[in-house]
C-alpha positions in Angstrom: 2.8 32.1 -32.1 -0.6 31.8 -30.2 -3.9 32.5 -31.7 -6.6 33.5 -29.4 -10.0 33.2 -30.4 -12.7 34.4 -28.0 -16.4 34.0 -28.5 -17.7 37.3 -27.4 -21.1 37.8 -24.7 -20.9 34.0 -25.7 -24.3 32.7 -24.3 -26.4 36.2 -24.8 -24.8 36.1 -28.7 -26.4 32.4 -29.1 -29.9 33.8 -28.1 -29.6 36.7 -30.4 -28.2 34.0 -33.1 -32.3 32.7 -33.1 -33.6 35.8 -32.1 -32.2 38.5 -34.5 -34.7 41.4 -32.7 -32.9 40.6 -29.4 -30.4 42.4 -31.1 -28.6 45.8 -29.3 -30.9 44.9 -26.6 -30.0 44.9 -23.1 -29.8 40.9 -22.6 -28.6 38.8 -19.8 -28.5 34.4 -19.6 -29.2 33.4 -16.5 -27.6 30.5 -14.7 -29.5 27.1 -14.0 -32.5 27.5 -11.5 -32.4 31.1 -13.0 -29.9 32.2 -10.2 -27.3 34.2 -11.2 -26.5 36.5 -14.1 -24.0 34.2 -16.4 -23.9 36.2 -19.3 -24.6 39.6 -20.9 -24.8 41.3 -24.0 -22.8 44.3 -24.8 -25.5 47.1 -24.1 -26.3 44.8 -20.6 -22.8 45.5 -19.7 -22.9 49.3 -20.4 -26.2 49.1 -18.0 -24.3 48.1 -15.0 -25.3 44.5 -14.5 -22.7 42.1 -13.3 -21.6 38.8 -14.0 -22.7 36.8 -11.4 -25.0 39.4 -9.7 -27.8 37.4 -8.6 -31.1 37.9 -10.3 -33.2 39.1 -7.6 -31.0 42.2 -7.0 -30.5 43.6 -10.7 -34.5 42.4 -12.0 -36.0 45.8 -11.1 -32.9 47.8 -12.8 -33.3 45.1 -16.2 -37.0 45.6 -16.1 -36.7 49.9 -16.3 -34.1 49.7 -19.8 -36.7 47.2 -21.2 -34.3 44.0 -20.6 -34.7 40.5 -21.6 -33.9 37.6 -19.5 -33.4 34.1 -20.7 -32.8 30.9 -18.8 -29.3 29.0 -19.8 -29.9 26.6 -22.9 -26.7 24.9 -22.8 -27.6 22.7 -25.3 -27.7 24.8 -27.6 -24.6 26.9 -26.7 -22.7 23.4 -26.8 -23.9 23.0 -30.4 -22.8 26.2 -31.4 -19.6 26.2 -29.6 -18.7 22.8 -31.6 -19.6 24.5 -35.0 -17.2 27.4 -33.8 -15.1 24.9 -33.0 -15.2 22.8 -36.2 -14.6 26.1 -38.8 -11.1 26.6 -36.4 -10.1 23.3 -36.9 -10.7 23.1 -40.7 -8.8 26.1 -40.9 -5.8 25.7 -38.2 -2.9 23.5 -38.3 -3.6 23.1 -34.4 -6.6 24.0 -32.6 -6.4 23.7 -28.9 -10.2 24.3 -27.2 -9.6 26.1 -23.9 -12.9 26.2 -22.4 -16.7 26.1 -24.5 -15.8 29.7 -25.6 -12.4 29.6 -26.0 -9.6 28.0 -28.2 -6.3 28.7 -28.9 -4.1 28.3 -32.3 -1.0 27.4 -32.4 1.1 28.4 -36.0 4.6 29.2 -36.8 6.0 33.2 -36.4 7.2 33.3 -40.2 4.1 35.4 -41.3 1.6 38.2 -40.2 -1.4 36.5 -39.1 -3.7 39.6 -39.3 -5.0 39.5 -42.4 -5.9 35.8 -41.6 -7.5 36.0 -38.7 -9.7 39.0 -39.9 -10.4 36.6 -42.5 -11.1 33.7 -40.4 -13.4 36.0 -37.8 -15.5 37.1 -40.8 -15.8 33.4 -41.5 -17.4 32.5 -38.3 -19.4 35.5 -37.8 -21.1 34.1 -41.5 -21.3 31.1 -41.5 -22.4 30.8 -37.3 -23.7 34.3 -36.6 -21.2 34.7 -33.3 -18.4 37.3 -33.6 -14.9 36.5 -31.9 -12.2 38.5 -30.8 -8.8 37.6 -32.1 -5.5 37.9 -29.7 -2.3 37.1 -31.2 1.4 36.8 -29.3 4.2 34.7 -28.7 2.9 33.3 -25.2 -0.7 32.2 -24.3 -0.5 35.1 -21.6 0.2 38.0 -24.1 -2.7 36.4 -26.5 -5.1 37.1 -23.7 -4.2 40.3 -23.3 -4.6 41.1 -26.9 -8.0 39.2 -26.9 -9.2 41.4 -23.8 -7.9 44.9 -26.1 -9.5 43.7 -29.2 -13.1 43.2 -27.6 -13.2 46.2 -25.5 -11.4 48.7 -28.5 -12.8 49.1 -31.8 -10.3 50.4 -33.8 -8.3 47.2 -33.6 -11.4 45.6 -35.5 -11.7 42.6 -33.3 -7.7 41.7 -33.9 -4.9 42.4 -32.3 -0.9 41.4 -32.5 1.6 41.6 -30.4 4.5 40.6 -32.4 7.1 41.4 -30.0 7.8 42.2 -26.3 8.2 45.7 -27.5 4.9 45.9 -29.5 3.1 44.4 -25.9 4.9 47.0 -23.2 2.6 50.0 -24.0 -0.6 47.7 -23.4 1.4 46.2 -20.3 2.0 49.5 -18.8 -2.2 50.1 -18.4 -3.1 46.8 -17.2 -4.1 46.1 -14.0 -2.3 43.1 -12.3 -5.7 41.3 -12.2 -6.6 41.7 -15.8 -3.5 39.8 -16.2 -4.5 35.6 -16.8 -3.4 34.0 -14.8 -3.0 36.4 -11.5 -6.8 36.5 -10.3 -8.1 37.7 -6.6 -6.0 35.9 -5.0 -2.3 36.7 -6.4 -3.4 39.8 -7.1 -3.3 41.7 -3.1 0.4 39.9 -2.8 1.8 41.5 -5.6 0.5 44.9 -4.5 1.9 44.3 -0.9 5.4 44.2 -3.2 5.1 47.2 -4.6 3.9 45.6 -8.3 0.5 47.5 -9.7 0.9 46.6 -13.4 1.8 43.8 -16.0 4.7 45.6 -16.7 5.9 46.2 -13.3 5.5 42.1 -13.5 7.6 41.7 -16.9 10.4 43.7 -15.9 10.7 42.3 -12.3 14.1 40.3 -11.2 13.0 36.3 -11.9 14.7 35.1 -8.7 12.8 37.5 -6.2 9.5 36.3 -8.0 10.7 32.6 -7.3 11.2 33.5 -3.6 7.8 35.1 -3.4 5.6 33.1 -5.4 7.5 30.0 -7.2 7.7 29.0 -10.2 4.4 30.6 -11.0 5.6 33.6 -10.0 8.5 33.2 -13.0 6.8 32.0 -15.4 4.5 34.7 -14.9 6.8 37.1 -16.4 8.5 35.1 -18.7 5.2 35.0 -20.1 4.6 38.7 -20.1 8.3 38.9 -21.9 7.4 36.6 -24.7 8.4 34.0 -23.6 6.1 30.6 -23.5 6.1 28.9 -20.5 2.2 27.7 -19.4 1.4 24.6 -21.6 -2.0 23.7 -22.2 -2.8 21.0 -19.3 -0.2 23.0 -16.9 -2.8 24.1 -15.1 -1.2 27.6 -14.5 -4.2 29.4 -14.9 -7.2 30.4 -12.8 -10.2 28.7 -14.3 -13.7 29.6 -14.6 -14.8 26.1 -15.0 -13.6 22.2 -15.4 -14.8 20.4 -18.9 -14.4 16.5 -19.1 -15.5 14.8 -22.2 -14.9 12.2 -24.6 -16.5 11.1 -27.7 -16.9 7.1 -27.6 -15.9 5.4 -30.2 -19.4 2.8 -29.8 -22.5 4.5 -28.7 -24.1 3.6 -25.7 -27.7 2.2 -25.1 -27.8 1.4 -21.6 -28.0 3.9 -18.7 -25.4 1.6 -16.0 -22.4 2.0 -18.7 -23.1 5.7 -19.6 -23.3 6.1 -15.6 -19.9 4.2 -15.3 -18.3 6.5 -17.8 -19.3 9.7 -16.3 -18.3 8.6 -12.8 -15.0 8.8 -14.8 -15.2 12.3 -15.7 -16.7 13.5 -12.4 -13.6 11.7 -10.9 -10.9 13.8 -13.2 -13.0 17.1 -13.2 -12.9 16.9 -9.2 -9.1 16.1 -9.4 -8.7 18.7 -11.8 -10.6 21.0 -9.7 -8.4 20.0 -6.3 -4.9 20.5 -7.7 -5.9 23.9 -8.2 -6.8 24.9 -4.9 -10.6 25.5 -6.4 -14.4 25.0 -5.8 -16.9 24.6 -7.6 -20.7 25.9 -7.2 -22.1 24.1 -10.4 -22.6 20.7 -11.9 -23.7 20.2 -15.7 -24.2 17.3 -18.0 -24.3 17.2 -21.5 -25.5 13.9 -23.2 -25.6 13.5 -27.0 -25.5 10.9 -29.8 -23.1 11.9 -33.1 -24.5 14.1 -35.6 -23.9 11.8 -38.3 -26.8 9.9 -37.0 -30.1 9.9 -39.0 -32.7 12.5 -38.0 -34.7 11.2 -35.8 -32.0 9.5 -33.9 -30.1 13.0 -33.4 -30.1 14.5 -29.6 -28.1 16.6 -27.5 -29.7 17.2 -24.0 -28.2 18.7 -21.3 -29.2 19.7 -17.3 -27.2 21.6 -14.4 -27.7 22.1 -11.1 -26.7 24.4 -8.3 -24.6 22.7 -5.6 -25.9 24.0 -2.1 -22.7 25.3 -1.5 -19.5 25.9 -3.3 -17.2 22.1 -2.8 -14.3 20.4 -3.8 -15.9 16.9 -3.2 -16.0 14.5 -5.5 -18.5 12.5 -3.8 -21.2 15.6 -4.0 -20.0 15.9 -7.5 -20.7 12.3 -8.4 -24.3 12.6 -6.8 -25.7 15.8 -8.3 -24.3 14.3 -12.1 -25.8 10.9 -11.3 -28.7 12.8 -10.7 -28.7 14.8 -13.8 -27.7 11.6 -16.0 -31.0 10.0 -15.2 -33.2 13.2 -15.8 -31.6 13.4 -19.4 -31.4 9.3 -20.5 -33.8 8.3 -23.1 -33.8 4.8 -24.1 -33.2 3.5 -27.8 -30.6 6.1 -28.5 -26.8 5.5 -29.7 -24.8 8.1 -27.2 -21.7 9.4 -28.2 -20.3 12.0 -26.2 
């Protein structure tokens, strides 16, 4: 059984974590260089504004409901995102982190998990200040589902089970295909062109014509949408919203050339990452920190992004704009971790 937990308006909930009279406000993060929209609170959405609607075009409309604007601090949504991240892991047997938002838990089918995760969500709304939605089912496909119902439906309280293939089919049967994980823009038009428009025209399909058609995505797809797990966590069957590389180091580093080596490493694997995919990428962001067990005035987590001048799958453009970023964020005499 899969545990979904989703961190909801994510970025916009951060600022109104510090800045409690943001709250049910009309509030929107903007992306680095204060392009794009990124993120938006709850009443932002009911306005109209768009993810990823560029700034320039929705300002006027933000500035007529009294809106407020922030600039990304991805520092501090990294910070809050680990602390998220830490309560999940002291309280799941395994915690699988899907993206800086996301994570997925993994527990046995032997008991109702409701109670728990209401638990668990009250937990993290305390002791954090960010409220998650809570998806659970049998595949990592059907927990997304439930996630997406929980958030947008109230009554479900932020949780929702599907226990069964039979508990899912009502929810399947009025769900577009592209709400559907793991479909996206471009699946989406070639399922149509078959005759599919729902998940559950998807579940109950015949496995060997979605072979022909579309593989062994195609297959798994349903299986999925039956109960059935299929898509493990580094199968890459998904359509991502971003690539994350990072590891903690076990020394820290003082020196700018071996902290440059290291993230030449990441860059490498995020870009390969990116690649098998089929995917481009229009961002680049680097987080630098030292470990929180350090003393006070040795604690830092910085972090920079830049907009690519257009969208690439290049490594080599990659490995520039982080280099780039990596030397804007370097201070001398600190021990960095991660």
């Amino acid at each position: 059984m899969y545990l979904l937990f989703d961190c909801n308006n994510f970025f916009a909930s951060c600022e109104q974590v510090f800045r409690p009279d943001w709250r049910n406000r009309p509030l929107v993060v903007l992306s680095n260089n204060d392009g794009c929209v990124v993120s938006r609170s709850r009443e932002a959405k009911a306005a109209g504004i768009a993810m990823g609607e560029p700034y320039f075009k929705c300002r006027e409309r933000l500035e007529r409901i009294g809106g407020i604007v922030c600039s990304g601090n991805f520092a501090l949504y990294n910070d809050l995102s680990e602390r998220v991240m830490r309560i999940l892991e002291d309280s799941l047997p395994e915690t699988q982190q899907y993206s800086i938002d996301e994570a997925f838990g993994v527990v046995d089918d032997e008991r109702d998990w409701v109670p728990f995760c209401r638990t668990l969500r009250r937990r993290i709304a305390r002791w954090t200040g960010i409220t998650v939605s809570v998806g659970i089912a049998p595949t990592r496909t059907l927990a997304k589902l439930a996630n997406e119902r929980a958030k947008k439906d109230e009554r479900f309280g932020g949780v929702l089970a599907f226990d069964s293939p039979e508990t899912a089919l009502p929810f399947l049967e009025d769900t577009p295909l592209e709400d559907v994980w793991g479909i996206g823009r471009r699946l989406a038009p070639r399922l149509r062109g078959l005759g599919f428009r729902t998940a559950a025209d998807v579940a109950r399909a015949d496995l060997e014509r979605l072979r022909r058609s579309f593989g062994v995505h195609g297959e798994r797809l349903a299986l999925e949408l039956r109960g059935l797990p299929c898509v493990d966590e580094e199968a890459g069957e998904t359509e991502r919203t971003q690539v994350m590389v990072s590891r903690t180091m076990k020394e820290g580093i003082r020196d700018v050339a071996t902290l440059r080596d290291a993230l030449s490493r990441f860059t490498e694997k995020a870009g390969r990452i990116l690649r098998s995919e089929g995917l481009m990428a229009s961002e680049v962001y680097v987080v630098l920190r030292t470990s929180r067990y350090e003393q006070a005035d040795r604690l830092t987590c910085d972090s920079a992004g830049t907009t690519l001048p257009c969208p690439s799958d290049d490594t080599r453009v990659f490995l520039r704009a982080a280099t780039e970023l990596l030397e804007r964020l370097f201070r001398e005499g600190y021990d960095y971790r991660k």
